[in-house]
N, C-alpha and C positions, 0 to 999 in steps of 0.2 A: 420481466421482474428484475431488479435491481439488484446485484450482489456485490456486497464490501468484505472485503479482503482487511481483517487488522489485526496489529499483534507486535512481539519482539522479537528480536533475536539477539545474540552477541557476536562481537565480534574479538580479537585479541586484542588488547591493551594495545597501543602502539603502532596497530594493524589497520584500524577501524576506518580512519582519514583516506588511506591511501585505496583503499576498496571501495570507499565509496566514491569517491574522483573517479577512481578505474573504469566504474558503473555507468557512471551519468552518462553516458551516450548511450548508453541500454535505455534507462527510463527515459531520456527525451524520445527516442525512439518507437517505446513501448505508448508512448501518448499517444502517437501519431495509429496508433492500431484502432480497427472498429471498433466502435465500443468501449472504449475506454474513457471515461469520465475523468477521471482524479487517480494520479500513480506517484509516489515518492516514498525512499528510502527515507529516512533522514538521521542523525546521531539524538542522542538524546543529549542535551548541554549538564545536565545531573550524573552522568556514567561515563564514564572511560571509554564500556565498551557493549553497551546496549545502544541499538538501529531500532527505530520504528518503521515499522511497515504502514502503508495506507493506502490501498487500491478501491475503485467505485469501478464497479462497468456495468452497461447499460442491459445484460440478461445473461443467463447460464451459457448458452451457445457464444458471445462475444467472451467470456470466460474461458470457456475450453478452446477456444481457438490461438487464444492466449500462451493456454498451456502445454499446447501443442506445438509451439511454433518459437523460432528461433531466437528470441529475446528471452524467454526464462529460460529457455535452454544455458542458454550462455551469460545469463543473470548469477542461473546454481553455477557454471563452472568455472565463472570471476571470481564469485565469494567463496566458491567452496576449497579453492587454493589458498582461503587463509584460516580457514575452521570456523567454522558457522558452528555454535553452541546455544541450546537452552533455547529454542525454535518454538514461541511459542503463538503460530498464526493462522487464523479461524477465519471462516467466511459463512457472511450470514446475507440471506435472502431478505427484502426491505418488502415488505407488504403498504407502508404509506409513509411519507418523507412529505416534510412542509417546514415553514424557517422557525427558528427560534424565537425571530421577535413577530409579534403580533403587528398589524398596521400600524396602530398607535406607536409603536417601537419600544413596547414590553417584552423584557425576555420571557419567553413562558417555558416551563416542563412538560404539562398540556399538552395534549396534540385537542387543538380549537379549530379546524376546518372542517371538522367530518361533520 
C-alpha cells in the first residue's frame, strides 16, 4: 500500500535557505533508500519561512524503515538546530492512484479506471 507523507513546517525568517542547502544530501540520499518513491523539502516562493514537505513510499514497512534509520535521524537534527515551527505533516495511505489526464489528455477529478 502506498503511503504519502505531506504538509508544512516553518522555518526562521533568514534561516530557511541555509537549512535546506544543509539538507540536500539527506534527501538525495533518502531517494536512494527502498521504497522510496518521491522525497523533497522544498521552500514555498509565497513565505519567508514555510518548507513543504512531500514524500511517496512504496508501503508502511519501506516507511518505517525510513524512520528508523539514519537520514531522518539526522534530517530532525539538521533542521532542528534552527527551530522547526508550526509542523503541520500527515501521512495517508493510497488505496487507488491513476493520472489526472485521461488518454485523450483530459484533466479529470474522476477517478475513471475502476
Amino acid at each position: 500500500m502506498t503511503v504519502i507523507i505531506a504538509g508544512t513546517l516553518h522555518l526562521p525568517e533568514g534561516d530557511r535557505e541555509t537549512a535546506l542547502q544543509e539538507t540536500a544530501s539527506l534527501v538525495v540520499e533518502t531517494r536512494d533508500q527502498q521504497g522510496c518513491e518521491h522525497y523533497v523539502w522544498s521552500a514555498d516562493p509565497t513565505s519567508a519561512t514555510r518548507v513543504y514537505v512531500f514524500e511517496k513510499w512504496s508501503s508502511v514497512e519501506a516507511l518505517a524503515a525510513h524512520l528508523a534509520g539514519p537520514y531522518y535521524q539526522n534530517m530532525l537534527a539538521s533542521l532542528g538546530k534552527y527551530g522547526i515551527a508550526d509542523a503541520d505533516v500527515a501521512k495517508y495511505r493510497i488505496d487507488l492512484e491513476e493520472p489526472v489526464y485521461d488518454p485523450q489528455g483530459t484533466p479529470r477529478a474522476d477517478f475513471f479506471t475502476e
